[in-house]
Rosetta silent file (secondary structure, phi, psi, omega in degrees, C-alpha in Angstrom):
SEQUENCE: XXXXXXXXXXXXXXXXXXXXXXXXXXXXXXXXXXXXXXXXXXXXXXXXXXXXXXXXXXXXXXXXXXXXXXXXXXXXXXXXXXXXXXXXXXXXXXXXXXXXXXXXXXXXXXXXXXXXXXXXXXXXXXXXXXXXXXXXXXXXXXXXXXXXXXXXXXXXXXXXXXXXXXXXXXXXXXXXXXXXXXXXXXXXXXXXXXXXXXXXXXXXXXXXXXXXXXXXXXXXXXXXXXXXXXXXXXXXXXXXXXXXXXXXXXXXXXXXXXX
SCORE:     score description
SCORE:     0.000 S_00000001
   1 L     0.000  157.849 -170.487  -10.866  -22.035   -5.888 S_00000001
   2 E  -126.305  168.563 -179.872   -8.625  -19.233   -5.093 S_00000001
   3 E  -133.082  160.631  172.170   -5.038  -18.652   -6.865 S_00000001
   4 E  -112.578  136.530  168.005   -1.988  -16.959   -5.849 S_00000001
   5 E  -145.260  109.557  145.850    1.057  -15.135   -7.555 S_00000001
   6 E   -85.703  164.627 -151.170    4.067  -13.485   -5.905 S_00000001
   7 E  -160.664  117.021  155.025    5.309  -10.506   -7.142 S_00000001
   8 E   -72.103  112.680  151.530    8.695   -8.462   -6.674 S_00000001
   9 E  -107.035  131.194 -174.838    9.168   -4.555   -7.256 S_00000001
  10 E  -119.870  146.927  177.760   11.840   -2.313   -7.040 S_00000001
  11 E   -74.581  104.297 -172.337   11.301    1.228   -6.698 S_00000001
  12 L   -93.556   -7.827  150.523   13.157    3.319   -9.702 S_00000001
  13 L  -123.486 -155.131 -167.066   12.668    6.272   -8.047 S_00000001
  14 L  -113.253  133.896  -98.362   13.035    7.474   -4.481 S_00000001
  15 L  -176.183   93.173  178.100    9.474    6.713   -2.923 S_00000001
  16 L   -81.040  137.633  145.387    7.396    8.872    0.214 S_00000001
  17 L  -128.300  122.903  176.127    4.519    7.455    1.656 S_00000001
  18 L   -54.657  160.472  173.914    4.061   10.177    4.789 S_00000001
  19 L  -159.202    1.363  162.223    3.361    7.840    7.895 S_00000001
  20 E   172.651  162.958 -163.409    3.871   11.084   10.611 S_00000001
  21 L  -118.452  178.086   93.904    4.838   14.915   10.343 S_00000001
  22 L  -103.263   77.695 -128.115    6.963   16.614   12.791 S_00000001
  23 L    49.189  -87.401 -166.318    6.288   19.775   11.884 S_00000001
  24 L  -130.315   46.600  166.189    8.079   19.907    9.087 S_00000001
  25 E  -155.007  100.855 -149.285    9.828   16.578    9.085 S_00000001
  26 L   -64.678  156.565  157.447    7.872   14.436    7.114 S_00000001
  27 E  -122.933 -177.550  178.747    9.057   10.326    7.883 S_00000001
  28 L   -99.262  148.009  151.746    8.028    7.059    5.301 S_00000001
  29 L   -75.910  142.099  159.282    6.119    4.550    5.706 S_00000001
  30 L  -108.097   50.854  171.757    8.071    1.340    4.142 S_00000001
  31 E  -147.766  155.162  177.051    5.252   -0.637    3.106 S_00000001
  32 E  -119.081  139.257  170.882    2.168    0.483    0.463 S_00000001
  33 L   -62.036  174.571  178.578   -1.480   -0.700    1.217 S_00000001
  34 L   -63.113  -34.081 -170.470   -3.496   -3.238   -0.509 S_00000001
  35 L   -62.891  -52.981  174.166   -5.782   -0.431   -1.930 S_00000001
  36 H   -53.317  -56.277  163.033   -2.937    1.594   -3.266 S_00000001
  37 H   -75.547   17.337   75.948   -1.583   -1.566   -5.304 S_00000001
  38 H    33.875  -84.495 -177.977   -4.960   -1.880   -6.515 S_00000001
  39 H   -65.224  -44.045 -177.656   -4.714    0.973   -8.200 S_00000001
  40 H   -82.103  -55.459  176.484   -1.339    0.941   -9.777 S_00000001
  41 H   -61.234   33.745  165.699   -1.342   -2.530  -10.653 S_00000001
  42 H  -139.204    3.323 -156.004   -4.352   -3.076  -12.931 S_00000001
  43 L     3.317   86.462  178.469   -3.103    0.590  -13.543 S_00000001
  44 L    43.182   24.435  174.157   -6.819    2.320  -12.661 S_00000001
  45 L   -40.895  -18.108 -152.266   -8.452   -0.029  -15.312 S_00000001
  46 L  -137.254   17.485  155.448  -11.548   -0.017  -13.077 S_00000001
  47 E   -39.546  110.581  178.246  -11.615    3.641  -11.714 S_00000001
  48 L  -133.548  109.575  157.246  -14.806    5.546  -11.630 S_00000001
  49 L   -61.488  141.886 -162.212  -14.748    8.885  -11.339 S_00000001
  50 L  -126.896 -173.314  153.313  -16.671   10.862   -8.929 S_00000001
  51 L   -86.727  127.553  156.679  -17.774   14.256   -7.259 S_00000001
  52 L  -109.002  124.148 -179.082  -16.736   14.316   -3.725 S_00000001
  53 L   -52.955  132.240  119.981  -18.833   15.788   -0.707 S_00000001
  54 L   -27.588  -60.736 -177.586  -16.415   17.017    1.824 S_00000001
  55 L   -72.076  -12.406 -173.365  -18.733   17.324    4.320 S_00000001
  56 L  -142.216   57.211  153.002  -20.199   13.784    3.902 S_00000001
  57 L   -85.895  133.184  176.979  -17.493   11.023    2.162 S_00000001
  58 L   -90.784    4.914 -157.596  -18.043    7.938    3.242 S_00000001
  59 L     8.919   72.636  172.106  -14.187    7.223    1.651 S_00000001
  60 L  -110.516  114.236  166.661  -15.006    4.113    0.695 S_00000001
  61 L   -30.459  -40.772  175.135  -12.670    2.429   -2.016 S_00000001
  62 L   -66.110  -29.276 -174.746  -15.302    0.302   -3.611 S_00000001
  63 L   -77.566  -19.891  170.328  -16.623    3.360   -4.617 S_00000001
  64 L   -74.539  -49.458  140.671  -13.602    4.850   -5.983 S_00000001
  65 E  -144.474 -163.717 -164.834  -13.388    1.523   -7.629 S_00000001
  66 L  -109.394   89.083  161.062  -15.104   -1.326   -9.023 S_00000001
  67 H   -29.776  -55.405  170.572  -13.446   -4.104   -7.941 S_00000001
  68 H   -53.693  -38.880 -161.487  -15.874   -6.822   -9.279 S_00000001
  69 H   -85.964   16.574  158.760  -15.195   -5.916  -12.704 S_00000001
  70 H   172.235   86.656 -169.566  -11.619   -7.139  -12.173 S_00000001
  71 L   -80.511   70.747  163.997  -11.709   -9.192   -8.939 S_00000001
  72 E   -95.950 -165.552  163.021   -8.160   -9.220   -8.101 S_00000001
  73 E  -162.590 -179.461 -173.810   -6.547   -8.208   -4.238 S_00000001
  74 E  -157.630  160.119  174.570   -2.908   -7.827   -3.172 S_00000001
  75 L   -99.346  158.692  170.794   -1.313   -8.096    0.379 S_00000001
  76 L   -64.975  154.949 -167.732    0.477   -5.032    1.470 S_00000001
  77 E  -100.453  121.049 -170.921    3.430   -4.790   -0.172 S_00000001
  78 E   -94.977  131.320  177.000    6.688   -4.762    2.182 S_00000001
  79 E  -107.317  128.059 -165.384    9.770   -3.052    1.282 S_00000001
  80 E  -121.408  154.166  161.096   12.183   -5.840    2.459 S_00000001
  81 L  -102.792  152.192 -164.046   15.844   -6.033    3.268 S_00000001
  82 L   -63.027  142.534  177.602   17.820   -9.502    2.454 S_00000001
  83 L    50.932   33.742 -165.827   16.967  -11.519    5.643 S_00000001
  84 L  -157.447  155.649  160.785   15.089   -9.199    7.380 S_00000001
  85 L  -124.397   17.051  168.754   11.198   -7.404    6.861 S_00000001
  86 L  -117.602  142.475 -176.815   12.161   -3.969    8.010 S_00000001
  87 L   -89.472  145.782  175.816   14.205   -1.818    5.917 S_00000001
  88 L   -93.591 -171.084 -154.584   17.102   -0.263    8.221 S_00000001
  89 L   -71.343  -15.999 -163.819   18.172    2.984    8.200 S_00000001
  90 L  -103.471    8.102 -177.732   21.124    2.454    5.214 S_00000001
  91 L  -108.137  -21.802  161.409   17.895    1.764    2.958 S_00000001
  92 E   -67.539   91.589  171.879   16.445    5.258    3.911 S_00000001
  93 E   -97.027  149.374  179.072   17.312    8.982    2.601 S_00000001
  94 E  -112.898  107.557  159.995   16.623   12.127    4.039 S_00000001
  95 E   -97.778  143.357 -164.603   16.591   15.002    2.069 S_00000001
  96 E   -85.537  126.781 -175.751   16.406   18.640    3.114 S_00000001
  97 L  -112.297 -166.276  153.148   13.805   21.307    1.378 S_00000001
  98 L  -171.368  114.594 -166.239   12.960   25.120    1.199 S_00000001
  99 L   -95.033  140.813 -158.226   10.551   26.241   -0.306 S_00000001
 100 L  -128.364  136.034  175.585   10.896   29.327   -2.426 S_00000001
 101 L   -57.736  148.176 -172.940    7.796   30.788   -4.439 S_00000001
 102 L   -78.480  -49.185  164.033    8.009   29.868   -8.617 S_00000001
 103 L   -55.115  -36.307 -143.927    7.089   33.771   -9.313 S_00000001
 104 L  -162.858   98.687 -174.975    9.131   35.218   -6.683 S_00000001
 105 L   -42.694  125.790  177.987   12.120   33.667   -4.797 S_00000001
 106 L   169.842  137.544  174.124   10.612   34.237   -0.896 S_00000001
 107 L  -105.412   31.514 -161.070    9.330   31.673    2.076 S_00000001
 108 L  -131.594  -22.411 -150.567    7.356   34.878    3.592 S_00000001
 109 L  -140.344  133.946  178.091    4.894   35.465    0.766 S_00000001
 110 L  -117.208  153.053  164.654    2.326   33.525   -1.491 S_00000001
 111 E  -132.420  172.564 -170.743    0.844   34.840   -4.832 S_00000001
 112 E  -144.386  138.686  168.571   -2.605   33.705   -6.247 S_00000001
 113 E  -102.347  128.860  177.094   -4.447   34.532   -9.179 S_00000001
 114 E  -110.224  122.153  153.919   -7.882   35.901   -8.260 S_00000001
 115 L    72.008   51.611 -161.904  -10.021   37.067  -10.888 S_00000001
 116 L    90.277  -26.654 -155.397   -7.351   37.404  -13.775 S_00000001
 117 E  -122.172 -168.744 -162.213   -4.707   39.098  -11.778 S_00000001
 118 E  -119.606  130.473  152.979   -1.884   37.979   -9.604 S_00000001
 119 E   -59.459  150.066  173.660   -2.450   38.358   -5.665 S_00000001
 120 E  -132.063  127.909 -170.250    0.590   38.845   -3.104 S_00000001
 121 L  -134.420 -171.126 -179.112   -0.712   37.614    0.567 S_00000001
 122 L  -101.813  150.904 -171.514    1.149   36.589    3.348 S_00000001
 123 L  -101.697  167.089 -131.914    1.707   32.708    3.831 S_00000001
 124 L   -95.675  129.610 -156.529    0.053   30.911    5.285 S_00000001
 125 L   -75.513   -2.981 -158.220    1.129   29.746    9.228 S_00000001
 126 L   -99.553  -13.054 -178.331    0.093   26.293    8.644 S_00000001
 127 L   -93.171  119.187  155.324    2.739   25.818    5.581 S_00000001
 128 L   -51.217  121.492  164.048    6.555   24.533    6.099 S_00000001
 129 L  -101.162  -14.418 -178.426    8.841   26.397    4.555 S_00000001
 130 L  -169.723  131.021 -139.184   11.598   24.509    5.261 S_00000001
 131 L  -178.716 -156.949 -176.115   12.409   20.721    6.741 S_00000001
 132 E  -138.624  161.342  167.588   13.239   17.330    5.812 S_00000001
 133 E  -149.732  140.080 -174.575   11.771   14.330    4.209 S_00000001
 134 E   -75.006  110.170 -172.393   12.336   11.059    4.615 S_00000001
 135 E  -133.605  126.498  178.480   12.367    8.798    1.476 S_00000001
 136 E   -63.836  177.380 -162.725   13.206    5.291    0.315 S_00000001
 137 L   -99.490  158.757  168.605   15.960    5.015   -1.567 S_00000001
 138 L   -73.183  154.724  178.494   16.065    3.417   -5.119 S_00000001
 139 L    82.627   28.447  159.857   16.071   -0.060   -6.225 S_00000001
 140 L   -98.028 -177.211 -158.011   14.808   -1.499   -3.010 S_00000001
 141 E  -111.616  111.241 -138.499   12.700   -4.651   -3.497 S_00000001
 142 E  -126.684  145.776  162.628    8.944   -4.462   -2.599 S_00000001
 143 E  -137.423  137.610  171.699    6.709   -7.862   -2.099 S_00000001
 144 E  -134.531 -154.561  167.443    3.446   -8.572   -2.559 S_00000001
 145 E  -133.338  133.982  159.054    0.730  -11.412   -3.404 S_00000001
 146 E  -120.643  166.890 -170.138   -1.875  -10.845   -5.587 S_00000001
 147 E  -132.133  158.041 -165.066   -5.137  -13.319   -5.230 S_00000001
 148 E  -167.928  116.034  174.588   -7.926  -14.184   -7.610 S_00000001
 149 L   -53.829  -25.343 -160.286  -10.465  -16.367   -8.195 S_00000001
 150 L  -108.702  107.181 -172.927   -9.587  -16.051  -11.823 S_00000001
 151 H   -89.518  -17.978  162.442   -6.205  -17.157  -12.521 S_00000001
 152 H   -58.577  -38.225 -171.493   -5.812  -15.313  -16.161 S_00000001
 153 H   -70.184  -30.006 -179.052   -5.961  -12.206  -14.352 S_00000001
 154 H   -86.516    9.662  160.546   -2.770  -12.678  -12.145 S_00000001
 155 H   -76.122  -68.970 -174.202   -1.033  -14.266  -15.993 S_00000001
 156 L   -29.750  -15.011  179.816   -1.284  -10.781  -17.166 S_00000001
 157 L  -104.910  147.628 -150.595    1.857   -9.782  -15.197 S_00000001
 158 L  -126.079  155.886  160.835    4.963   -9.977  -16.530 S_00000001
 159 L   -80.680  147.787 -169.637    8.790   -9.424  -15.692 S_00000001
 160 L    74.823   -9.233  172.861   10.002   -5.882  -16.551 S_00000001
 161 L   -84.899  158.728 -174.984    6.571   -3.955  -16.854 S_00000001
 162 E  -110.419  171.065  178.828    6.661   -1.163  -15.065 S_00000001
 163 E  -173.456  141.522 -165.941    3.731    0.733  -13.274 S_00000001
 164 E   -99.753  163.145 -164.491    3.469    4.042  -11.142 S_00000001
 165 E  -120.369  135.627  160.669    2.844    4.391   -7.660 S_00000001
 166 L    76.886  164.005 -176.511    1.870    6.267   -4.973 S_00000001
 167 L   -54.209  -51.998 -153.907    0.836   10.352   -5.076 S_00000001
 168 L   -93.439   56.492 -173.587    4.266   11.449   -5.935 S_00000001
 169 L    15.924   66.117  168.629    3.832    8.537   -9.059 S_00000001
 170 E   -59.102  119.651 -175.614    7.123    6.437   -8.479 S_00000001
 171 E   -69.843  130.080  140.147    7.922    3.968  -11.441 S_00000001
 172 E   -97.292  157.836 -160.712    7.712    0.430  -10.056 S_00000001
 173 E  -142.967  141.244 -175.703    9.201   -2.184  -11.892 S_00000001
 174 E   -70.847  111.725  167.279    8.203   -6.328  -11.999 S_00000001
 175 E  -117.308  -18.247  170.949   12.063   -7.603  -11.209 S_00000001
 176 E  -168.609  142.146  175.466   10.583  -11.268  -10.294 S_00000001
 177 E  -121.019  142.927  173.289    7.557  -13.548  -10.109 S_00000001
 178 L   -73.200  167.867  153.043    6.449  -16.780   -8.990 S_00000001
 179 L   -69.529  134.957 -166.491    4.409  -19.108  -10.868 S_00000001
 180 L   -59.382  133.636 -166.330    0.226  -18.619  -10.420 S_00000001
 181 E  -126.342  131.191  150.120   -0.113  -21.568   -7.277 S_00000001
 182 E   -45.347  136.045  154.662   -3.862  -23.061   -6.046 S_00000001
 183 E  -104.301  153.179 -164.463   -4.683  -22.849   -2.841 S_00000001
 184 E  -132.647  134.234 -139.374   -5.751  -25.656   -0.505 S_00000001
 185 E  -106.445  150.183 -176.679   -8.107  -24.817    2.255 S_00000001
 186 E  -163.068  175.250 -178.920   -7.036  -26.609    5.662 S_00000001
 187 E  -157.230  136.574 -151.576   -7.458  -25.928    9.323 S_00000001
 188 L   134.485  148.026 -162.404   -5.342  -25.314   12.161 S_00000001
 189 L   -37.265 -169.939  159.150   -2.516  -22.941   13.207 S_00000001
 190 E   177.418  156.593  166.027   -0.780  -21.369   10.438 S_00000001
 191 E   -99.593  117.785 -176.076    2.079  -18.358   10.555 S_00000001
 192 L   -99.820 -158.965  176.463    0.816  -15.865    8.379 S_00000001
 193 L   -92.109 -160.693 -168.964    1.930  -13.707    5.952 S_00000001
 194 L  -103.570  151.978 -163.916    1.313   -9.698    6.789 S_00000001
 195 L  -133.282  155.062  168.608   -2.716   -8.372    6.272 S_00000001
 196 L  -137.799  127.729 -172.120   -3.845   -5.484    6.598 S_00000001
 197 E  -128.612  159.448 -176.627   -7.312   -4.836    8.533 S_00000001
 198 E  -101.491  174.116 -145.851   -9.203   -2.167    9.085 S_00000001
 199 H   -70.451  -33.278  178.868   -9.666   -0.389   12.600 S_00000001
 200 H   -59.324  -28.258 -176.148  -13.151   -2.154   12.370 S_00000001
 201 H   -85.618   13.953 -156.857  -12.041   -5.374   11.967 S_00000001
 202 H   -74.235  -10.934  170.756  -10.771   -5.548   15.480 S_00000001
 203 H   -48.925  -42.158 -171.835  -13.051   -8.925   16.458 S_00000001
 204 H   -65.308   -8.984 -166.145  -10.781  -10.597   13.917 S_00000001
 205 H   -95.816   -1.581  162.578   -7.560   -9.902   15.957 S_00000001
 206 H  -107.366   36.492 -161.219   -8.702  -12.402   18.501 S_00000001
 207 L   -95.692  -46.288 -137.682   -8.505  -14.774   15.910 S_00000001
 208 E   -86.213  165.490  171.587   -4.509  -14.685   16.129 S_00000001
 209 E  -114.526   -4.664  175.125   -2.921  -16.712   19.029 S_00000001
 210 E   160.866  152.459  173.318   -0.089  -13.752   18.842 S_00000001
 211 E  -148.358  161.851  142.412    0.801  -11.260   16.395 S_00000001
 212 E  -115.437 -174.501 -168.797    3.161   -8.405   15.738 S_00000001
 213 E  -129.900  147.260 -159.707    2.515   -5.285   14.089 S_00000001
 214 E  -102.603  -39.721 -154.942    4.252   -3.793   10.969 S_00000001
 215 E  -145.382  161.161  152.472    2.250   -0.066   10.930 S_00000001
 216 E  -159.746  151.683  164.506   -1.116    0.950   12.225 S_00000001
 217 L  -131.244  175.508 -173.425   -3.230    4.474   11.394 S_00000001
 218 L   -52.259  -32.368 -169.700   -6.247    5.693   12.437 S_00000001
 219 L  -115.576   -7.981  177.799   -7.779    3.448    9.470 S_00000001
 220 E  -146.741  144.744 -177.613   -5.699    0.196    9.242 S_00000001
 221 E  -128.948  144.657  171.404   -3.218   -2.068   11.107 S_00000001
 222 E  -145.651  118.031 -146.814   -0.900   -4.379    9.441 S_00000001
 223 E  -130.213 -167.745 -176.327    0.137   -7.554   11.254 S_00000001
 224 E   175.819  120.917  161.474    0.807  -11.038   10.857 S_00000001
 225 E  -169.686 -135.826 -169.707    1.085  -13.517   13.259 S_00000001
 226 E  -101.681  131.450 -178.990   -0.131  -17.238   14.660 S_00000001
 227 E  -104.612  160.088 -153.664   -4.011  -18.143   14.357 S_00000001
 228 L   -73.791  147.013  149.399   -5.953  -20.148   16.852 S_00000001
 229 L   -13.115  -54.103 -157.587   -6.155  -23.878   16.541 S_00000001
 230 L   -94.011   -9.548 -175.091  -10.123  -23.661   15.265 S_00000001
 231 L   -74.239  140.685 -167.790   -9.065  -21.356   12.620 S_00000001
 232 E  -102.438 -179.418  178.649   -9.284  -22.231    9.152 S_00000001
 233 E  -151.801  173.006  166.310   -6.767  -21.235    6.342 S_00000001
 234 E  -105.288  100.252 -169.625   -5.504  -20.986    3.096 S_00000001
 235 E   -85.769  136.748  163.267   -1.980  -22.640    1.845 S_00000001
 236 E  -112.598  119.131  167.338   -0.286  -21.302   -1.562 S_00000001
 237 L  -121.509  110.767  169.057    3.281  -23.570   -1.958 S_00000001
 238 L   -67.825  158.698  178.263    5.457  -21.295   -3.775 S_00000001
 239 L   -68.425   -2.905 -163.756    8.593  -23.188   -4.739 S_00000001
 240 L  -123.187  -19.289 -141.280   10.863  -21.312   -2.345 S_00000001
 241 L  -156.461  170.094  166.111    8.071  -20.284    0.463 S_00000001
 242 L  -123.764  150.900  159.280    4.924  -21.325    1.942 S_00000001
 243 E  -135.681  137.088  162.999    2.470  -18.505    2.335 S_00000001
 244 E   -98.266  123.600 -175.546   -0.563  -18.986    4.836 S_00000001
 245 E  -138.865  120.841  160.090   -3.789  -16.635    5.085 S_00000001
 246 E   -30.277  136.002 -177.597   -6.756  -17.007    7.429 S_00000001
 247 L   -98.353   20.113  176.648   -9.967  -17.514    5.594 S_00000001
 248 L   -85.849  -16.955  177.439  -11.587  -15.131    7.554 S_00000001
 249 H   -73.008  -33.026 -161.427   -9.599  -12.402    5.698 S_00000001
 250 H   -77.138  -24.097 -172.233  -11.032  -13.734    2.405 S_00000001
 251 H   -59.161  -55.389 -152.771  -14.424  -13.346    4.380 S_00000001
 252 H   -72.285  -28.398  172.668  -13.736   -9.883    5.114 S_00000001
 253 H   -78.697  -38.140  153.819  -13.087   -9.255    1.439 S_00000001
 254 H   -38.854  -68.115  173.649  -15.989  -11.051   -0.246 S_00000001
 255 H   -50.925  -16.979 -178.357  -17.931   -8.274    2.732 S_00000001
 256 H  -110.318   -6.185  153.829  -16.107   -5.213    1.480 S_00000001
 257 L    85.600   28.103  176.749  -16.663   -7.080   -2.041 S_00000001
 258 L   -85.795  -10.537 -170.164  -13.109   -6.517   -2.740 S_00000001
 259 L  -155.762    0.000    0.000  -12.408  -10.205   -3.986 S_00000001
C-alpha cells in the first residue's frame, strides 16, 4: 500500500533557484525538485558523504543518498499563487548587485592566498561584477506531496517546523498539512498532479494523452497532464482535492530505488 500527505511551505526568506543566466542576470526557477526536498525534508538524515571524481561522476542521487534507509519521495514542490500554479510577476523581486572585493573595495582585481601570503591578480573574465537577480519573495506558499510505503514516516511532520532549503539555505516553514490518505490503485484516465521525469524517461511521455510543461533542463522536465485510457493510477482523496499519479511513475522510482 502506498500513503500520501500534503504539505504547505512558505518561504521565510527570499529564495533563488538559478533556472538561466543572462550574463549577469541570473532569473528563478519557482518550483524546487523532488531531490532537493529530499534533502531538506528528512533534513540530510540519510546523506553519505563522498569523494567526487570530476572527470567521471555519474551524479547520481542515490549515491549522494540512501534513500532505502528512509523510503520517503516528494512531488516537486510548486510555488503557487491563490487560483493559479504560476507565480506572477508581483510574487517576484529583483535585486541589483556589485561586487566589491572583502580585502579591497574593487570589481577589477581578485586577491588569493597562495602559500601563506596574499596574491593580487586580475579577475577573472568569466566573473560578473555587477547585474541582477531574480528572487522569490517571502512568505509565498510552496506545495508538495510526500509518498511512502510507511505511513509513520510522513506522521513525523508537523505544523510550524521549519527546515532549510536550497544552496543559499532558505528557512522553510510547515504552515499546513493534510491528513496521511491511502491510496487506491484504479485504471483509466486521470488528470495528474505535476512529476518530474528525467530526460531519459522520455518513453513515459507517450503515456500522457496531453500534457503541459511547468520547467524542463537538460536533466528533468516537469509536467502534468491527461494519461491514456490503458493507463493505470493511483488516487489519494484529500478532503479538499483529489490528487492522481500514474503508476508508472512509482515504477520509475522503485528503478531509481528512490521509493
Amino acid at each position: 500500500m502506498l500513503y500520501a500527505r500534503a504539505i504547505t511551505l512558505r518561504n521565510c526568506g527570499r529564495f533563488t533557484v538559478v533556472a538561466s543566466d543572462f550574463g549577469s542576470d541570473y532569473r528563478t526557477h519557482t518550483h524546487v525538485t523532488s531531490e532537493a526536498l529530499y534533502a531538506s525534508l528528512t533534513r540530510g538524515a540519510t546523506w553519505q558523504p563522498r569523494l567526487i571524481n570530476l572527470r567521471n561522476d555519474p551524479d547520481a542521487f542515490t549515491q549522494a543518498y540512501d534513500v532505502a534507509a528512509m523510503p520517503v519521495w516528494f512531488l516537486p514542490g510548486i510555488f503557487i499563487a491563490e487560483g493559479s500554479h504560476r507565480l506572477p510577476d508581483v510574487y517576484l523581486d529583483t535585486t541589483a548587485f556589485n561586487v566589491v572585493h572583502e580585502f579591497y573595495p574593487s570589481t577589477s582585481r581578485i586577491y588569493i592566498y597562495k602559500k601563506g601570503s596574499l596574491e593580487e591578480k586580475d579577475r577573472p573574465y568569466y566573473v560578473p561584477t555587477y547585474g541582477t537577480i531574480q528572487a522569490i519573495k517571502p512568505d509565498q506558499r510552496l506545495v508538495t506531496y510526500g509518498f511512502s510505503a510507511r505511513p509513520e514516516l510522513l506522521e513525523r511532520f508537523a505544523e510550524g517546523q521549519t527546515f532549510l532549503l536550497g544552496k543559499k539555505r532558505t528557512m522553510f516553514q510547515i504552515v499546513e498539512l493534510s491528513g496521511v490518505v491511502e491510496g487506491r490503485w484504479k485504471r483509466g484516465k486521470c488528470i495528474t498532479g505535476w512529476l518530474e521525469l528525467y530526460a531519459n524517461h522520455r518513453q513515459y511521455w507517450q503515456r500522457f494523452e496531453s500534457f503541459e510543461v511547468l520547467a524542463a533542463t537538460l536533466r528533468y522536465i516537469i509536467l502534468r497532464g491527461t494519461t491514456r485510457e490503458e493507463v493505470g493510477y493511483v488516487e489519494f482523496a484529500f478532503p479538499n482535492s483529489g490528487l492522481c499519479v500514474p503508476d508508472f511513475y512509482f515504477e520509475l522510482l522503485k528503478q531509481e530505488r528512490l521509493l
